[in-house]
N, C-alpha and C positions, 0 to 999 in steps of 0.2 A: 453823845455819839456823833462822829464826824458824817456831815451831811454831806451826798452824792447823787447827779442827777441821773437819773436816768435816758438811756437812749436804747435804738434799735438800729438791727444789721439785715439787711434785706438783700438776700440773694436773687438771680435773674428769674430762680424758678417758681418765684415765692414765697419762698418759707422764712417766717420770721423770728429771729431772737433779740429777745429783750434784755438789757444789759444795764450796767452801771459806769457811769465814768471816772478816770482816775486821770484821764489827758487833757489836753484841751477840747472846748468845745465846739467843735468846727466838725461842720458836714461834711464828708468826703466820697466818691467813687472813685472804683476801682475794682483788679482783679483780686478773687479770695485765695489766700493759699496757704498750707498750714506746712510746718516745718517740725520736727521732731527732735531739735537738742535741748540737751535737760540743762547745759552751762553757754554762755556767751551773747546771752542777748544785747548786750553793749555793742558786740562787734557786730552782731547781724543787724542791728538797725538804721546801723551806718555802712552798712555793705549797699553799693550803687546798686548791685543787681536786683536788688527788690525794690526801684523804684515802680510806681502807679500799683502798688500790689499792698492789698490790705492782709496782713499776718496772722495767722494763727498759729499759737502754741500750744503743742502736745502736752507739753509738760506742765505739770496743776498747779504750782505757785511763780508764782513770777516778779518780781520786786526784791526779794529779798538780800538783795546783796548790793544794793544801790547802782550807782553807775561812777566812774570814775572817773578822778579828777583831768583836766585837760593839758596834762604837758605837752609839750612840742620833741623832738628827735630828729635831727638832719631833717629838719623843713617838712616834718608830717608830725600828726597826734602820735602820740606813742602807744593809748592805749584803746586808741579806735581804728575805723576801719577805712573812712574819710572824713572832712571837717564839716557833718551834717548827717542828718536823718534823713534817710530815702524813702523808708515804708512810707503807705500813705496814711493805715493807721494800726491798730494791735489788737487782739482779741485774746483774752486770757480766762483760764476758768478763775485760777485766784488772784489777788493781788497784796503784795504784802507792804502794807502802810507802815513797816517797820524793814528798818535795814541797818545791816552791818557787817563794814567791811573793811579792812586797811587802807582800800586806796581809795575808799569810797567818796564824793566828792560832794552829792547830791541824790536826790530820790530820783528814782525812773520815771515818776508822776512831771516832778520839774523839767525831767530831760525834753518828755513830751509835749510839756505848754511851754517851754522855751521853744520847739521848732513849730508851735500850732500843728501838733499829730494828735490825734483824738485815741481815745484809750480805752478798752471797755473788759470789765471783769464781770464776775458772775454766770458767765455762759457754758453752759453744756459744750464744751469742745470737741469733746468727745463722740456726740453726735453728729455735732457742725461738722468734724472732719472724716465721719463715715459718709456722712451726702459729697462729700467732695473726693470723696475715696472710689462713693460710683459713681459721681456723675460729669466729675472732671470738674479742675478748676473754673470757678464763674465768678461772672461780675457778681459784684455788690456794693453796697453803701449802707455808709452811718450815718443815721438823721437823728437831729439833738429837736423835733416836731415840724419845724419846715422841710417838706421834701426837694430832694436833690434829683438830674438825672444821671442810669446809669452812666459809665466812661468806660471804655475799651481801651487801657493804655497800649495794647499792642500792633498799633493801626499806628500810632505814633513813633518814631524815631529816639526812642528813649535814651540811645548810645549820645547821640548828639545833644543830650538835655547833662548828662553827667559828665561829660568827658572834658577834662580841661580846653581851654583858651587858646592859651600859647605854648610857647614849649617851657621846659622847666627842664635846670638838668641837678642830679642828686649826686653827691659823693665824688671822689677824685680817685676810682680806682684803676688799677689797667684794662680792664676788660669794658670796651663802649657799647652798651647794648643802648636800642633804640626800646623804646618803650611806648606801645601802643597803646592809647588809653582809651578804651571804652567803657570806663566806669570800674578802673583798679583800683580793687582794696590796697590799704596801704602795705600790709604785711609781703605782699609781693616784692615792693620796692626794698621790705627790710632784708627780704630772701637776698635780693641780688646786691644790694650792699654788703651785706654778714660775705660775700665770695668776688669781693676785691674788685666790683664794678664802675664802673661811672654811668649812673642810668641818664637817660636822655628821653624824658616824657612828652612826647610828642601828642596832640589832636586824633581824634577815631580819624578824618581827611585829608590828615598832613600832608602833603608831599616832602619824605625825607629823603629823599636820592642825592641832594647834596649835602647829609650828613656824612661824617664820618664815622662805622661802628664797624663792630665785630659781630656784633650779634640784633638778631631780634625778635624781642618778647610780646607775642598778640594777648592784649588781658582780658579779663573777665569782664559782662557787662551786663545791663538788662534786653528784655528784650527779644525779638525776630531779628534773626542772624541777616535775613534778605533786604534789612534798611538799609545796612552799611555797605552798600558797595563800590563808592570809593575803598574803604578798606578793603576790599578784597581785592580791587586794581591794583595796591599798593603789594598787597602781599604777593600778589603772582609776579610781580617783577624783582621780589624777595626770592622767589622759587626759582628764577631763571638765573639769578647770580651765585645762586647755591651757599648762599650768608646762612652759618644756622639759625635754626629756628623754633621757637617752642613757643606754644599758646596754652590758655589755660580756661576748661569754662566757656564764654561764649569765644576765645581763640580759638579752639578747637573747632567748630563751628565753622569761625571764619575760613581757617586754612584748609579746612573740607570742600567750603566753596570755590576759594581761590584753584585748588587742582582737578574741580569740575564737579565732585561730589552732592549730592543732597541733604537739605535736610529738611524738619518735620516738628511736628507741634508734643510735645508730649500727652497724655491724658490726666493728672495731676502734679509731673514734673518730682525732681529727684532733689529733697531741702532736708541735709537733716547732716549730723554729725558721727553717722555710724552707716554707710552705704557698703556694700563689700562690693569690690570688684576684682578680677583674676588676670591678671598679668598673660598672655596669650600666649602658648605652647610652652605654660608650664604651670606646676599644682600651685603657685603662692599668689593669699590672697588676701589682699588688704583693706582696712578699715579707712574711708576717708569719707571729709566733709563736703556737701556739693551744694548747690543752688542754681538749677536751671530748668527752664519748660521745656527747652526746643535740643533737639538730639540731631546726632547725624546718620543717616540711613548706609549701614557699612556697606549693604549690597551695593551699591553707588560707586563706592572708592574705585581709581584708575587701576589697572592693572600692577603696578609700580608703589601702591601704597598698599598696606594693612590694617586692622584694629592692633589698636597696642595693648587695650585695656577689657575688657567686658564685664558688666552688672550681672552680677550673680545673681540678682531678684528676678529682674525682669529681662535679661538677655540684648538690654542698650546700649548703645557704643558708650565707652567712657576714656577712648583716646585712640587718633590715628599716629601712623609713622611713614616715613619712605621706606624703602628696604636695602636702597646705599647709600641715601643721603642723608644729611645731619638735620632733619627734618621732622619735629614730633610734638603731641601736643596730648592734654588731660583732659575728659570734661571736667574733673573732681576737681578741688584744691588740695594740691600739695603744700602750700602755702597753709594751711588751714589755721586761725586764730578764731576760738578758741581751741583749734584741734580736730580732731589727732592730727600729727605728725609725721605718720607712719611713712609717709613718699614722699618729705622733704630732700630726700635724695636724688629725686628727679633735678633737681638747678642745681645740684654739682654736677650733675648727665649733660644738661646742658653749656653750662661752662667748661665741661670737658672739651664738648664738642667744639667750641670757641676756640683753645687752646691749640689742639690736635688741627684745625684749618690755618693756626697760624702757623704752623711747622712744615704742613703740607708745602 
């Protein structure tokens, strides 16, 4: 029988669960936060946004379809999300020491002791994520028996820990969108490529005002939206040039602040692959994927902006807009890998609007 050590996950309130390891064995804190898709754990654990944030899955087995092999695609992974693991670590009820898959490359166990991310099955998830359901995402940590202390990655500037370097630019299409990085998934990039782009991946603090572009796209990241505020100096001088604009995630976020808006902490935050939200003055309602803590308080918005979007659960913003400018933004991912899809049609809306200011 394959031998596994045991460890424990320690919330800030106290309550302790006892686990098994299937990752590396390294101690870690961090914030808890449980996410509810049943497909794509490859891609979520290479999504920037869930940096300093230890994971829970809803869903009871996890392992069993490996993880995929590492191609490259126009200068990114093809079948992740960035080139690295964010979480800080994973909690699952099952684990499946068995896998198989076409494009499978490696176990999930290896994925995680190649980036030293600690790994824990056997736990009540279920419960774990009823305490987190009332009592709001909290710290915690994995101890392999030396104790760690807790860490509040939200006190940290987390956008500037993921967001590339220098600039980068992707693809040779007509359309220059600048491209904001606060910790972009990649599939973002493949959105504005697949619609004839030249993206131009700029720093969360760039100063891009001597690029040249057509458009530009604020991305998704981890994090309190009120670190980056360079970014949001950058974008308000985006708003006064009337260059379109779409954000996605914590862009939406950004571009709230940039036009004076607020925003706020959530109470366990919105992570899963099936959220509904309703399109605003009219009945259609669509299924998208999200991952975020912190929302925008719509009563806030200028007179001159709206919600574009609203959470059918819980009544939270899930995207503003101008109301004559080419000006709009998601919390959710329309981008979404592994899915759904349903509002991928938003970055043809936005490269509309690209088109339509070149003719203006």
């Amino acid at each position: 029988m394959l031998e596994v050590k045991q460890a424990k996950l320690t919330l800030e309130d106290g309550t302790v669960f006892i686990g098994k390891s299937f990752g590396s064995e390294t101690a870690v804190a961090g914030e808890v936060v449980f996410y509810t898709a049943m497909t794509g754990y490859p891609e979520s654990l290479t999504d920037p946004s869930y940096t300093g944030q230890i994971l829970v899955s809803t869903y009871p087995m996890i392992g069993n379809y490996g993880v995929p092999v590492t191609n490259k695609e126009n200068g990114i992974h093809k079948y992740y999300e960035s080139d690295k693991l964010h979480i800080s670590g994973l909690i699952v009820s099952d684990y499946s020491f068995e896998f198989s898959h076409w494009n499978a490359g490696k176990s999930l166990s290896d994925l995680l002791k190649e980036y030293n991310v600690p790994g824990l099955f056997d736990i009540d998830t279920r419960a774990l994520t009823k305490i987190l359901r009332e009592k709001g995402s909290m710290l915690g940590k994995i101890e392999f028996g030396k104790e760690i202390a807790f860490y509040d990655p939200n006190k940290e500037n987390l956008v500037a820990r993921v967001s590339c370097s220098n600039k980068e630019v992707y693809g040779d299409g007509k359309h220059k969108v600048v491209l904001i990085d606060c910790g972009v998934k990649n599939n973002i990039i493949r959105c504005l490529l697949d619609r004839n782009s030249t993206v131009i991946r700029v720093p969360w603090d760039y100063d891009f005002s001597d690029e040249e572009y057509d458009g530009v796209f604020i991305s998704n990241g981890p994090g309190d939206p009120a670190m980056c505020a360079q970014t949001v100096e950058n974008v308000k001088d985006v708003v006064e040039e009337e260059t379109p604009i779409m954000g996605i995630c914590l862009g939406n976020q950004l571009l709230a602040r940039a036009v004076g808006a607020d925003t706020y902490k959530l109470k366990y935050g919105h992570r899963s692959h099936n959220q509904p939200v309703l399109l605003e003055g009219s009945n259609k309602c669509y299924i998208t994927s999200q991952n975020h803590g912190y929302a925008v308080k719509t009563e806030t918005l200028p007179d001159d902006w709206e919600p574009l979007f609203t959470n059918v659960n819980d009544g939270t913003n899930e995207g503003i807009k101008h109301k004559t400018k080419p000006f709009f933004s998601t919390q959710f991912h329309p981008e979404a890998s592994s899915g759904p899809t349903d509002t991928e049609f938003l970055f043809d809306e936005f490269i509309k609007s690209i088109e339509d200011k070149k003719l203006s």
